[in-house]
KOLRO-180601 format. One record per atom (N, C-alpha, C): residue in three letters; residue number from 0; chain; atom name; x, y, z. Coordinates in Angstrom, 1 decimal, always signed. Example, Ala and Ser with C-alpha at 12.3 -4.5 7.8 and 13.67 -1.06 7.14 Angstrom:
% residues 2
+------+------+-------+------+--------+--------+--------+
! resn ! resi ! chain ! name !      u !      v !      w !
+------+------+-------+------+--------+--------+--------+
!  Ala !    0 !     A !    N !  +13.2 !   -5.7 !   +7.8 !
!  Ala !    0 !     A !   CA !  +12.3 !   -4.5 !   +7.8 !
!  Ala !    0 !     A !    C !  +13.2 !   -3.3 !   +7.8 !
!  Ser !    1 !     A !    N !  +12.8 !   -2.2 !   +7.1 !
!  Ser !    1 !     A !   CA !  +13.7 !   -1.1 !   +7.1 !
!  Ser !    1 !     A !    C !  +12.9 !   +0.0 !   +7.9 !
+------+------+-------+------+--------+--------+--------+
This chain:
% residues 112
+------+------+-------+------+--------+--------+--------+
! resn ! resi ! chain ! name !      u !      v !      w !
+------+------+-------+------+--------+--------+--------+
!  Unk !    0 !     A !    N !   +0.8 !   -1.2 !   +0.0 !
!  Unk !    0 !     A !   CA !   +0.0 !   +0.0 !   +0.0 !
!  Unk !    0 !     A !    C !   +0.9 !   +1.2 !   +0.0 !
!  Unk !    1 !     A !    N !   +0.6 !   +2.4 !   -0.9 !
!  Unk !    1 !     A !   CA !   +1.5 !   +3.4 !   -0.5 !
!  Unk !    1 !     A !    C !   +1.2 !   +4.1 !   +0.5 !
!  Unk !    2 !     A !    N !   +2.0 !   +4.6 !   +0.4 !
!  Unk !    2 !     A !   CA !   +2.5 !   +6.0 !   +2.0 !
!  Unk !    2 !     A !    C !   +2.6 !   +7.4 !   +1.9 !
!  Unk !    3 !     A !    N !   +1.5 !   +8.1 !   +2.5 !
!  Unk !    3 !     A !   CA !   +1.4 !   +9.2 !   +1.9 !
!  Unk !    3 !     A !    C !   +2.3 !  +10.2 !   +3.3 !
!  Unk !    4 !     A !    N !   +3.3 !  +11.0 !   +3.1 !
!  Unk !    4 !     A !   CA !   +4.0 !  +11.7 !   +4.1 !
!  Unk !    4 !     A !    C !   +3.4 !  +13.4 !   +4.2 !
!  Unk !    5 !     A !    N !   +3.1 !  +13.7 !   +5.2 !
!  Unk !    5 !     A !   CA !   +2.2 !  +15.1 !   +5.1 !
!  Unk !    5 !     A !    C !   +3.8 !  +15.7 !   +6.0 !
!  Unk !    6 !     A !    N !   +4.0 !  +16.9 !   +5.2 !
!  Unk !    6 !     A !   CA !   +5.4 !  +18.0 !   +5.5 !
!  Unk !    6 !     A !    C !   +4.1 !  +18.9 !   +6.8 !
!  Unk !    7 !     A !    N !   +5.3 !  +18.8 !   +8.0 !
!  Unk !    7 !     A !   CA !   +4.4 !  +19.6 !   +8.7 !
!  Unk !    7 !     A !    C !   +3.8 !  +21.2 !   +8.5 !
!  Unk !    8 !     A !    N !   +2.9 !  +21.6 !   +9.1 !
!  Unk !    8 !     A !   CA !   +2.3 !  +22.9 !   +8.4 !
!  Unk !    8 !     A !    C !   +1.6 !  +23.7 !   +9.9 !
!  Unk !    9 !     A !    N !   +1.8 !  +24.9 !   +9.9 !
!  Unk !    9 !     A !   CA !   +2.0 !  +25.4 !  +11.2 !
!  Unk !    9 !     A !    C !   +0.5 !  +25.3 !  +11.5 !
!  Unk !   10 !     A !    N !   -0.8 !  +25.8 !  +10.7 !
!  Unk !   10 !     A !   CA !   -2.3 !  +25.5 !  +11.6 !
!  Unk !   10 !     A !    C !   -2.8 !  +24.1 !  +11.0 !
!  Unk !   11 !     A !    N !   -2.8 !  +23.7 !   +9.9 !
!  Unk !   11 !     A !   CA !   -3.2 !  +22.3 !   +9.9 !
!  Unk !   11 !     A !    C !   -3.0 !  +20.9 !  +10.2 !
!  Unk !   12 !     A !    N !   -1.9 !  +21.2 !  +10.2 !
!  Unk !   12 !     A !   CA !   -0.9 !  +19.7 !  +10.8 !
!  Unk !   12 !     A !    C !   +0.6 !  +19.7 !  +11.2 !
!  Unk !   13 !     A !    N !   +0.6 !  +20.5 !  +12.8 !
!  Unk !   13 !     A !   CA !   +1.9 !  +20.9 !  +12.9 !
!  Unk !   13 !     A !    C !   +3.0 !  +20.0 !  +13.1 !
!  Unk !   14 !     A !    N !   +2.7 !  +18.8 !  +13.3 !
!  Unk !   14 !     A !   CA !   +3.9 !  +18.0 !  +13.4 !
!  Unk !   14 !     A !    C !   +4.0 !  +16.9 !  +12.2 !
!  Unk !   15 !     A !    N !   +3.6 !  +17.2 !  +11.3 !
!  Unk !   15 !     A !   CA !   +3.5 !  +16.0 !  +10.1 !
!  Unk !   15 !     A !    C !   +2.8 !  +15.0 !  +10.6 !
!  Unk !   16 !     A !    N !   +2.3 !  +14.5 !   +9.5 !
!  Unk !   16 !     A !   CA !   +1.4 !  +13.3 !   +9.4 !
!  Unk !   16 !     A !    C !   +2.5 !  +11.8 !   +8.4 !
!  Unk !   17 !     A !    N !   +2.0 !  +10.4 !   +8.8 !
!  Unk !   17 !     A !   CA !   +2.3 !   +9.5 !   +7.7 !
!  Unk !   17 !     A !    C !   +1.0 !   +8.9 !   +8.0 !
!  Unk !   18 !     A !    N !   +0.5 !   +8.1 !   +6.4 !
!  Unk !   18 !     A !   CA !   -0.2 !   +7.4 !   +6.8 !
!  Unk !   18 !     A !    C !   -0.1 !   +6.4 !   +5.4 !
!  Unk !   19 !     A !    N !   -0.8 !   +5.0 !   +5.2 !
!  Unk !   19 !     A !   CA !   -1.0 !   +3.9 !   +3.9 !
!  Unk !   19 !     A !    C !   -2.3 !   +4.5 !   +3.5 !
!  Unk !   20 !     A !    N !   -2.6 !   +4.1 !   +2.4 !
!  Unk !   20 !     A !   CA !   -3.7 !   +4.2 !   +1.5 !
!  Unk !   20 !     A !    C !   -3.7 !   +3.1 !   +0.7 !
!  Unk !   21 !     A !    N !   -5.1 !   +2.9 !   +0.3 !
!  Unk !   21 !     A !   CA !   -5.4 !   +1.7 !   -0.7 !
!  Unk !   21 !     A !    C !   -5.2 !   +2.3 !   -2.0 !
!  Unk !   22 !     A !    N !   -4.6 !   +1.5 !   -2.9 !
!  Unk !   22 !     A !   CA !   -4.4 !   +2.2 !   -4.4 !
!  Unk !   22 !     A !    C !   -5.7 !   +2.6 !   -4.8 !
!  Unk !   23 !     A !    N !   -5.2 !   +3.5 !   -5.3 !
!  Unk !   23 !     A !   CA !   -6.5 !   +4.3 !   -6.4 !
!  Unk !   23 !     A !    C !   -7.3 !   +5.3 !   -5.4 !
!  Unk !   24 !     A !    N !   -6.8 !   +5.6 !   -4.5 !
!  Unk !   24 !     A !   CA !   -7.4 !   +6.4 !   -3.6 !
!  Unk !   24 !     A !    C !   -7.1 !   +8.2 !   -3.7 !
!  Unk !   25 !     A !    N !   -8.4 !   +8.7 !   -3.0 !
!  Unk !   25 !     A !   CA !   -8.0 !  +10.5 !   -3.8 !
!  Unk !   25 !     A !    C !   -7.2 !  +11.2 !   -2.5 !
!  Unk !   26 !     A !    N !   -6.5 !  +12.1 !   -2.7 !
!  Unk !   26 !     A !   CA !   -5.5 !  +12.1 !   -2.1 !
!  Unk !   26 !     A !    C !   -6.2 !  +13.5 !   -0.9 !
!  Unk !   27 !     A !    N !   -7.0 !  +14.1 !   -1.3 !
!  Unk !   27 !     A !   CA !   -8.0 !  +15.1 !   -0.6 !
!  Unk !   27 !     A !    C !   -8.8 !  +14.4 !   +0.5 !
!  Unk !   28 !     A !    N !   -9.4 !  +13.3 !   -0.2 !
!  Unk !   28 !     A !   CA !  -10.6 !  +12.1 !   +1.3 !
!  Unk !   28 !     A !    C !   -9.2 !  +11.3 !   +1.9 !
!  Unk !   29 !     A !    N !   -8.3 !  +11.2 !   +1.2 !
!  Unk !   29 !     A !   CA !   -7.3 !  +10.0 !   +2.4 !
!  Unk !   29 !     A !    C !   -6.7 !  +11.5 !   +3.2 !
!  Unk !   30 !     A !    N !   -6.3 !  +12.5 !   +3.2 !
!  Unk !   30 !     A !   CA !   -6.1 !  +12.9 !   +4.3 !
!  Unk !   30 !     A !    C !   -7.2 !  +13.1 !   +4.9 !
!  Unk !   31 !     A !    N !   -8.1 !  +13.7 !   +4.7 !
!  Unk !   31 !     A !   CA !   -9.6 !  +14.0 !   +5.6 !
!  Unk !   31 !     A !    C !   -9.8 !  +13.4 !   +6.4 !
!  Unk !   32 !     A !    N !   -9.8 !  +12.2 !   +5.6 !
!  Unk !   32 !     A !   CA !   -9.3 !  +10.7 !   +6.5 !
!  Unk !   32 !     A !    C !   -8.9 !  +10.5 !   +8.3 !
!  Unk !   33 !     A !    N !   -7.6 !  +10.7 !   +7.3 !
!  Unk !   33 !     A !   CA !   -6.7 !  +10.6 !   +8.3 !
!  Unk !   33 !     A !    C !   -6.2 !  +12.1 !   +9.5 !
!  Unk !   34 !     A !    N !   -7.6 !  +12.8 !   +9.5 !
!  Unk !   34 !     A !   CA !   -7.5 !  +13.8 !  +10.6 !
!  Unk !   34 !     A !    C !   -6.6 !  +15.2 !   +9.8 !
!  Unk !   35 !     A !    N !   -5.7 !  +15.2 !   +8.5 !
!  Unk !   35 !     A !   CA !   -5.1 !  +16.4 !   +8.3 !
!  Unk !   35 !     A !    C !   -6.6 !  +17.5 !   +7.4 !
!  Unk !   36 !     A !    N !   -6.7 !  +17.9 !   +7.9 !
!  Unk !   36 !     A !   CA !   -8.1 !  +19.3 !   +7.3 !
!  Unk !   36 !     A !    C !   -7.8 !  +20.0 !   +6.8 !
!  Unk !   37 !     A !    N !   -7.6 !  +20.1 !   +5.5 !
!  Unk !   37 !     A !   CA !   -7.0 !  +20.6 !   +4.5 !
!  Unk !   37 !     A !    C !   -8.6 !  +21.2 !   +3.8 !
!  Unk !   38 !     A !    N !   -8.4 !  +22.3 !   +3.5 !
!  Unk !   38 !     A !   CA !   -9.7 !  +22.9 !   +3.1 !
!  Unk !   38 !     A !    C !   -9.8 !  +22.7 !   +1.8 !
!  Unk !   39 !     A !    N !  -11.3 !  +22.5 !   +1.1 !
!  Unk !   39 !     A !   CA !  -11.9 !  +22.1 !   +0.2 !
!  Unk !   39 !     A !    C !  -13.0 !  +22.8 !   +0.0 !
!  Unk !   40 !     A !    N !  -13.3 !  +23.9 !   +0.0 !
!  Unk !   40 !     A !   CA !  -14.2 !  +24.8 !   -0.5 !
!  Unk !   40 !     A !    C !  -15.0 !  +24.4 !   -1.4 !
!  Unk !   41 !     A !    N !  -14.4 !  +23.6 !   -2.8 !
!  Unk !   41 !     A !   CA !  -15.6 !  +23.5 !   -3.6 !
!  Unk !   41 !     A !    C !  -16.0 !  +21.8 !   -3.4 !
!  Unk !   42 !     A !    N !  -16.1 !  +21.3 !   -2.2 !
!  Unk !   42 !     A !   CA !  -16.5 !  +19.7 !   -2.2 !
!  Unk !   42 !     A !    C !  -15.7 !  +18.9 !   -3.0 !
!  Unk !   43 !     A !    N !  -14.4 !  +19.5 !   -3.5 !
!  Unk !   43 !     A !   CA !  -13.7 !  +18.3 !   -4.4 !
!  Unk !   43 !     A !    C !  -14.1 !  +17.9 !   -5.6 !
!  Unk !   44 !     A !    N !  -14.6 !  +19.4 !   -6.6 !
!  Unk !   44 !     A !   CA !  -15.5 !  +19.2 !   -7.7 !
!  Unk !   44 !     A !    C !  -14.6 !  +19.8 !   -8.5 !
!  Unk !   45 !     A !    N !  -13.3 !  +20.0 !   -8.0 !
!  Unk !   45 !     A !   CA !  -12.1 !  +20.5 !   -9.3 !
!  Unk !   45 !     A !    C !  -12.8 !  +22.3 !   -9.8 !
!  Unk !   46 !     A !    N !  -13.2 !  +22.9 !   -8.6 !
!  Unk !   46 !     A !   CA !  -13.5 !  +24.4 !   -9.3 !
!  Unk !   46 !     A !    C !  -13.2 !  +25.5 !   -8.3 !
!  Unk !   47 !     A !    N !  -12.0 !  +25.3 !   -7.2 !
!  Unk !   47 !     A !   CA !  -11.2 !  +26.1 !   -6.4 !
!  Unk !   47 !     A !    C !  -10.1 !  +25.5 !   -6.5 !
!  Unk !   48 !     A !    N !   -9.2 !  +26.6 !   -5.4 !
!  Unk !   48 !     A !   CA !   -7.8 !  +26.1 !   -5.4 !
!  Unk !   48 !     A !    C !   -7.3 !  +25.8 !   -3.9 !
!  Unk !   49 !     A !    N !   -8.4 !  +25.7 !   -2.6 !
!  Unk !   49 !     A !   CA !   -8.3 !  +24.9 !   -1.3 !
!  Unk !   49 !     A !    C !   -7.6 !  +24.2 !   -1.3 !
!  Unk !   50 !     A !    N !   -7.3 !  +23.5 !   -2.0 !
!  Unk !   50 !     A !   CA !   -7.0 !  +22.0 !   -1.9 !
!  Unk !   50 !     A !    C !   -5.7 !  +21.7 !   -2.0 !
!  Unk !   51 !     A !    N !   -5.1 !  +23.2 !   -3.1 !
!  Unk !   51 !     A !   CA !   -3.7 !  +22.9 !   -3.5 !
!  Unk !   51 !     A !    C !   -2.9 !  +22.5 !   -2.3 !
!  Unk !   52 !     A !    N !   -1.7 !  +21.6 !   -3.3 !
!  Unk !   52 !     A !   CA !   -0.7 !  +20.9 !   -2.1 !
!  Unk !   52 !     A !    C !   +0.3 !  +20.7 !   -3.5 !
!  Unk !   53 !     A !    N !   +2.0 !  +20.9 !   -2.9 !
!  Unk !   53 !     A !   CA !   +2.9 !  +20.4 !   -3.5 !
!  Unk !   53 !     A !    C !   +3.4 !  +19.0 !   -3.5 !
!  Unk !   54 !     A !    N !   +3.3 !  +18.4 !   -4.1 !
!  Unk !   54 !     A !   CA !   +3.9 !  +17.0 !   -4.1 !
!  Unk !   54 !     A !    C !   +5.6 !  +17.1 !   -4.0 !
!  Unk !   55 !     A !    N !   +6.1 !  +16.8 !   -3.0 !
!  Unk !   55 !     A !   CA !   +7.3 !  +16.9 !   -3.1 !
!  Unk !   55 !     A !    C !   +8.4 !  +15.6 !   -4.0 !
!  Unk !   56 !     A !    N !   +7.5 !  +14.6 !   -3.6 !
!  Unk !   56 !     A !   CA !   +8.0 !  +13.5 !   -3.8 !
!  Unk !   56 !     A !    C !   +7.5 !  +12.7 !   -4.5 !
!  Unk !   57 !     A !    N !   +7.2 !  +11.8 !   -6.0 !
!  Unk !   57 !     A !   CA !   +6.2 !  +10.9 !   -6.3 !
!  Unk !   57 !     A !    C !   +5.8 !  +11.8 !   -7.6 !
!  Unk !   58 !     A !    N !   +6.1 !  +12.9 !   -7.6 !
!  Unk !   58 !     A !   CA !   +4.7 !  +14.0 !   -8.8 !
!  Unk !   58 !     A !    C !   +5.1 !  +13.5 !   -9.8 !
!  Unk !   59 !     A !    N !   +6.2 !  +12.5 !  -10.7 !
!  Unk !   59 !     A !   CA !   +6.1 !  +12.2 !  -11.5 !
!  Unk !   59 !     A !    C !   +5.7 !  +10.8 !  -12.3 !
!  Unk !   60 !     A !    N !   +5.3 !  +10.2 !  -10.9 !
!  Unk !   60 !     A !   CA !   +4.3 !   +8.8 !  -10.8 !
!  Unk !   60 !     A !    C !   +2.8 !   +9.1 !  -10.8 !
!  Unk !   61 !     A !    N !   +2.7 !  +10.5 !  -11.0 !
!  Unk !   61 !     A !   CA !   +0.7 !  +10.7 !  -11.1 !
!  Unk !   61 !     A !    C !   +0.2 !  +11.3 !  -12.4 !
!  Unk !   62 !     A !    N !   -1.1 !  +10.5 !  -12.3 !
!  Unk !   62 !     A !   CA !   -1.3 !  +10.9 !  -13.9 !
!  Unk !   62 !     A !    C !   -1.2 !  +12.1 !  -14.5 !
!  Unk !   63 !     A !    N !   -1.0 !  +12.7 !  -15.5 !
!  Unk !   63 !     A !   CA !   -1.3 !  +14.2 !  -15.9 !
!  Unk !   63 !     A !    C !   -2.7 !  +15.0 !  -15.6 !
!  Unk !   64 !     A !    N !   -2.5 !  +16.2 !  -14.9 !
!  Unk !   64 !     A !   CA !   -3.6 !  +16.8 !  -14.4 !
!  Unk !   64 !     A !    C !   -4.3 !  +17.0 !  -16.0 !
!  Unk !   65 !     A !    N !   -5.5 !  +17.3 !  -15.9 !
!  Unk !   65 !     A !   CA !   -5.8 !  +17.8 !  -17.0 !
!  Unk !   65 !     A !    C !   -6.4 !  +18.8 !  -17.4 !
!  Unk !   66 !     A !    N !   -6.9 !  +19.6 !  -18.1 !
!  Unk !   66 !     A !   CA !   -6.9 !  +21.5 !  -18.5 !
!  Unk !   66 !     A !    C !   -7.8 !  +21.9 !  -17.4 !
!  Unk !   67 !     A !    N !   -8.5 !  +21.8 !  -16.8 !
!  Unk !   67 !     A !   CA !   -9.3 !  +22.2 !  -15.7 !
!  Unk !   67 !     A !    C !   -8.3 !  +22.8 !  -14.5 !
!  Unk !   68 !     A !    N !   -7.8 !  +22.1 !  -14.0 !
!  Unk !   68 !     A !   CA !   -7.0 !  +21.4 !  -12.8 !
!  Unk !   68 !     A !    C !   -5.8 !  +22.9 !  -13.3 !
!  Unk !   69 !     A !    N !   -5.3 !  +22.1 !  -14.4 !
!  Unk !   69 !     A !   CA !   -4.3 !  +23.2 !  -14.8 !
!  Unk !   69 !     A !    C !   -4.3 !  +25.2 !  -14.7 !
!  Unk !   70 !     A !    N !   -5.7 !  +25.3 !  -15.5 !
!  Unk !   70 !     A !   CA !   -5.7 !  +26.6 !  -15.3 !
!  Unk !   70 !     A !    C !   -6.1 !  +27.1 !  -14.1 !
!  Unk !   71 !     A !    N !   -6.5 !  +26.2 !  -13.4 !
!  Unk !   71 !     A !   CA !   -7.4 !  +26.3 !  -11.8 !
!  Unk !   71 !     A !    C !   -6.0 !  +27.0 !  -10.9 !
!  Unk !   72 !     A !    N !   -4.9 !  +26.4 !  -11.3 !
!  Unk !   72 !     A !   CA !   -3.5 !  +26.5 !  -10.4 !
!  Unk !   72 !     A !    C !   -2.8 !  +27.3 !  -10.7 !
!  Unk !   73 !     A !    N !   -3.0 !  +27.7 !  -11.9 !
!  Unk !   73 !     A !   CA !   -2.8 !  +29.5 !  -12.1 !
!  Unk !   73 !     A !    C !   -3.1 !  +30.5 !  -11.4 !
!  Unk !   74 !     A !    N !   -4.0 !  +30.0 !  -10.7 !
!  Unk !   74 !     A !   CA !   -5.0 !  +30.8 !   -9.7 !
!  Unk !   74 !     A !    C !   -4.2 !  +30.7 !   -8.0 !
!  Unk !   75 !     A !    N !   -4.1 !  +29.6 !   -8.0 !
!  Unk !   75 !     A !   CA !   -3.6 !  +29.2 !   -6.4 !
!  Unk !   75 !     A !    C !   -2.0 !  +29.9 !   -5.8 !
!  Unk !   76 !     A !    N !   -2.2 !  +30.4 !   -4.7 !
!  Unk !   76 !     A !   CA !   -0.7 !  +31.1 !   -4.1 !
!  Unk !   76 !     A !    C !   +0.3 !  +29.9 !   -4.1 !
!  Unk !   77 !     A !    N !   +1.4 !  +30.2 !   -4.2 !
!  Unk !   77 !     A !   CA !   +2.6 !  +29.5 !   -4.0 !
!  Unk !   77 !     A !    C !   +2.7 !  +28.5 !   -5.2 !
!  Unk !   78 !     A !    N !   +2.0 !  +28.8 !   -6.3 !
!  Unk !   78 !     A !   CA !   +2.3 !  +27.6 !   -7.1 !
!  Unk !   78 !     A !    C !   +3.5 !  +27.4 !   -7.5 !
!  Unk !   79 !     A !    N !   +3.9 !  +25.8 !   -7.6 !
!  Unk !   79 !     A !   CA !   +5.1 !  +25.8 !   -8.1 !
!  Unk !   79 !     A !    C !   +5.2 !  +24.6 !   -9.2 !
!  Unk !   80 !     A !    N !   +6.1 !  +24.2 !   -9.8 !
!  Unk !   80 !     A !   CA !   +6.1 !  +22.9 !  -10.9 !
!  Unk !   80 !     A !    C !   +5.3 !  +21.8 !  -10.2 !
!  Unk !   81 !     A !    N !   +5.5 !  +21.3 !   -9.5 !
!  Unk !   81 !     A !   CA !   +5.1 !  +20.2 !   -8.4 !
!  Unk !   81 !     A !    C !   +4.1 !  +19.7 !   -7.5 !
!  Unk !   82 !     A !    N !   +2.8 !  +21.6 !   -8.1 !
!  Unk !   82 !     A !   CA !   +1.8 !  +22.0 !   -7.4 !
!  Unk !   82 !     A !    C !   +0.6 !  +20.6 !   -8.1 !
!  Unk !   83 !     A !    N !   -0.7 !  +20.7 !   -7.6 !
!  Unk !   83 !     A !   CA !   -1.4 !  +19.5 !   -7.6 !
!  Unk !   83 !     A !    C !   -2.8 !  +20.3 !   -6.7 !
!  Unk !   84 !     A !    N !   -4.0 !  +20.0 !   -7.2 !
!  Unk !   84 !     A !   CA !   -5.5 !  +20.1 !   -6.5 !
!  Unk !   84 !     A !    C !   -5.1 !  +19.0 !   -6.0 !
!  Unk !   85 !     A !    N !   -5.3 !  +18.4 !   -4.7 !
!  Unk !   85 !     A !   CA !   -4.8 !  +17.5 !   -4.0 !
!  Unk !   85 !     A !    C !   -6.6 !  +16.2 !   -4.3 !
!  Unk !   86 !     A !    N !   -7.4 !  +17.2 !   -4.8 !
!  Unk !   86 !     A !   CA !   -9.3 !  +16.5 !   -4.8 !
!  Unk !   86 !     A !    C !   -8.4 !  +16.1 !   -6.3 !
!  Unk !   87 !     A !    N !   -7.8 !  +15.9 !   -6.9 !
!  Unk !   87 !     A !   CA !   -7.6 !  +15.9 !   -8.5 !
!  Unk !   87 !     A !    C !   -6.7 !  +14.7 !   -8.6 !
!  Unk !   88 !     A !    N !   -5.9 !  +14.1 !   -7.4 !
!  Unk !   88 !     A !   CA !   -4.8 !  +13.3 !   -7.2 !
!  Unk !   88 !     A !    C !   -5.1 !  +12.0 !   -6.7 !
!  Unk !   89 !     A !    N !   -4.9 !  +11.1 !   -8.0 !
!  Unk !   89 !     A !   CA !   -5.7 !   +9.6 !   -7.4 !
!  Unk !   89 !     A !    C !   -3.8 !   +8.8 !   -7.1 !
!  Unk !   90 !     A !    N !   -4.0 !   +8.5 !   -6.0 !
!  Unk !   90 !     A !   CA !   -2.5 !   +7.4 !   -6.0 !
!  Unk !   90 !     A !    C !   -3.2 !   +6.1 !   -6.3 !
!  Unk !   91 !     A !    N !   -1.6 !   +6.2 !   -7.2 !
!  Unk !   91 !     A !   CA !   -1.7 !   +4.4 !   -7.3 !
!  Unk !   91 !     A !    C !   -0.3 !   +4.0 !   -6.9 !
!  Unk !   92 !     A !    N !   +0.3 !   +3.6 !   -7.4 !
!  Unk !   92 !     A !   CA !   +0.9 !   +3.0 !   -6.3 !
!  Unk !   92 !     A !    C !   +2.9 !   +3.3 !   -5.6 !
!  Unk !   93 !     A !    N !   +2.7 !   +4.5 !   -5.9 !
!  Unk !   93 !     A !   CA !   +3.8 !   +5.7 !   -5.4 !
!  Unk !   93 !     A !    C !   +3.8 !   +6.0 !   -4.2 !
!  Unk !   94 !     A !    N !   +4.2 !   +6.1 !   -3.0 !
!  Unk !   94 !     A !   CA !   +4.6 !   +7.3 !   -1.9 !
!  Unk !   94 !     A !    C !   +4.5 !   +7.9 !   -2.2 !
!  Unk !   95 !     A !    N !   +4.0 !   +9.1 !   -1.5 !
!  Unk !   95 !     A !   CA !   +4.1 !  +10.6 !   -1.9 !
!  Unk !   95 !     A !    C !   +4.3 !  +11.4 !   -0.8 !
!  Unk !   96 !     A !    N !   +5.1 !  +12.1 !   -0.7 !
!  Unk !   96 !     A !   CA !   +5.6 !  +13.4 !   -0.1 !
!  Unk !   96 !     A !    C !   +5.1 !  +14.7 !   -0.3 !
!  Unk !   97 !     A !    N !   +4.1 !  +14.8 !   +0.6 !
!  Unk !   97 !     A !   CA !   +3.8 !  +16.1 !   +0.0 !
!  Unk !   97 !     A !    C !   +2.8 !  +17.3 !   +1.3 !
!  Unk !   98 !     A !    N !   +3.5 !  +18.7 !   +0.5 !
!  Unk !   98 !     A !   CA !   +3.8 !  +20.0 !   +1.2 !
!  Unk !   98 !     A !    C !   +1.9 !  +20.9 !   +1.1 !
!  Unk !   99 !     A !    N !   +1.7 !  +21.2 !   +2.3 !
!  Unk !   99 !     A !   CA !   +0.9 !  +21.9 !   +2.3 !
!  Unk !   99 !     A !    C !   +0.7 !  +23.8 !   +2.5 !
!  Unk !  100 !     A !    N !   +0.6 !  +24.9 !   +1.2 !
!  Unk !  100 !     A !   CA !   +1.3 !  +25.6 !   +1.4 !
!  Unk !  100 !     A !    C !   +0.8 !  +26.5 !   +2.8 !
!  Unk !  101 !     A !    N !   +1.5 !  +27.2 !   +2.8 !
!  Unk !  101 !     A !   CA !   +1.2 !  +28.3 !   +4.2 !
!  Unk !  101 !     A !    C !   +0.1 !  +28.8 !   +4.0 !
!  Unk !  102 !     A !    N !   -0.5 !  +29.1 !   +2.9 !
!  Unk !  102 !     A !   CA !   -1.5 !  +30.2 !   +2.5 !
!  Unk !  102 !     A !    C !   -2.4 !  +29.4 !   +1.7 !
!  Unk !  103 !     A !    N !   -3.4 !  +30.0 !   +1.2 !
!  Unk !  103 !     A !   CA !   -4.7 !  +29.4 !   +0.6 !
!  Unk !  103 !     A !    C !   -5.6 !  +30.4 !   +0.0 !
!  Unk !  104 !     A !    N !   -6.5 !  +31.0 !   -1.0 !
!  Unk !  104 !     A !   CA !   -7.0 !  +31.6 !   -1.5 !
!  Unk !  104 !     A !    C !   -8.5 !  +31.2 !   -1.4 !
!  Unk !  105 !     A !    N !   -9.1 !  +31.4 !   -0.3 !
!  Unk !  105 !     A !   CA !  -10.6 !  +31.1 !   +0.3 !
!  Unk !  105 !     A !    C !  -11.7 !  +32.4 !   +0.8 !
!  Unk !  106 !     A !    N !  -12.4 !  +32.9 !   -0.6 !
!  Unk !  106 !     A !   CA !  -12.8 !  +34.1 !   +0.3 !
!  Unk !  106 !     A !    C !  -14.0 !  +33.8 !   +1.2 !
!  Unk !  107 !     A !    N !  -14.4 !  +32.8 !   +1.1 !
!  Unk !  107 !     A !   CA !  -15.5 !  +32.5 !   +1.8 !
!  Unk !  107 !     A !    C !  -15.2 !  +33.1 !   +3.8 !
!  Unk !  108 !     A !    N !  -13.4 !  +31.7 !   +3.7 !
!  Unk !  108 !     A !   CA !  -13.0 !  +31.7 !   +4.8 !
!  Unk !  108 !     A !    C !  -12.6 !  +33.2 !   +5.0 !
!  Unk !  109 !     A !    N !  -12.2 !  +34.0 !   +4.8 !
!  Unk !  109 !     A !   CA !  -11.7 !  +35.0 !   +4.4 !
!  Unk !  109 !     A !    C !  -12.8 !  +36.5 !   +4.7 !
!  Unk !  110 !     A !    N !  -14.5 !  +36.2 !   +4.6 !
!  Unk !  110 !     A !   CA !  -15.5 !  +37.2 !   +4.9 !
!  Unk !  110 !     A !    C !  -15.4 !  +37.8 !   +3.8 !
!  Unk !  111 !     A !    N !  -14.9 !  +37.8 !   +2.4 !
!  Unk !  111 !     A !   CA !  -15.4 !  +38.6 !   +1.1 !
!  Unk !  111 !     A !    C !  -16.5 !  +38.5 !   +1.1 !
+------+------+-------+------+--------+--------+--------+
């Protein structure tokens, strides 16, 4: 089963998380899962950027996002090559390492 490694994050999960997942699982419900609360604004329907997370480790073992996803992360703070809608990220059967950024773009959370 892989192993997904959560990089600690000062309000969501300050001391890192590890945990297995069954292949083919989405990478947004297995943390949920597993207690890390990573915000998901749009329910995981691929039409915010809550969700974003950097894959540190593994992002070249996951399928290619595809044009939705893509231009969505144009949108999202801190993007970087390695960035990922984490509701968008099915593992199969990779480890993955990966960074949750500091910031988030939520105006809900936010009172706009």
């Amino acid at each position: 089963m892989p192993r997904i490694k959560i990089l600690p994050h000062a309000q969501i999960c300050p001391e890192g998380a590890e945990f297995e997942v069954e292949q083919n699982a989405n990478l947004c419900e297995s943390m949920l899962k597993n207690g890390i609360k990573i915000e998901h604004a749009c329910d995981m329907s691929c039409a915010c950027t809550t969700c974003h997370v950097i894959v540190r480790k593994g992002f070249d073992n996951l399928e290619e996002m595809n044009d939705v996803e893509a231009d969505l992360l144009d949108r999202a703070w801190g993007l970087e090559p390695d960035s990922r809608l984490s509701c968008q990220v099915k593992i199969v059967d990779t480890d993955l390492e990966v960074e949750i950024p500091k910031y988030t773009i939520n105006h809900a959370s936010e009172n706009h």
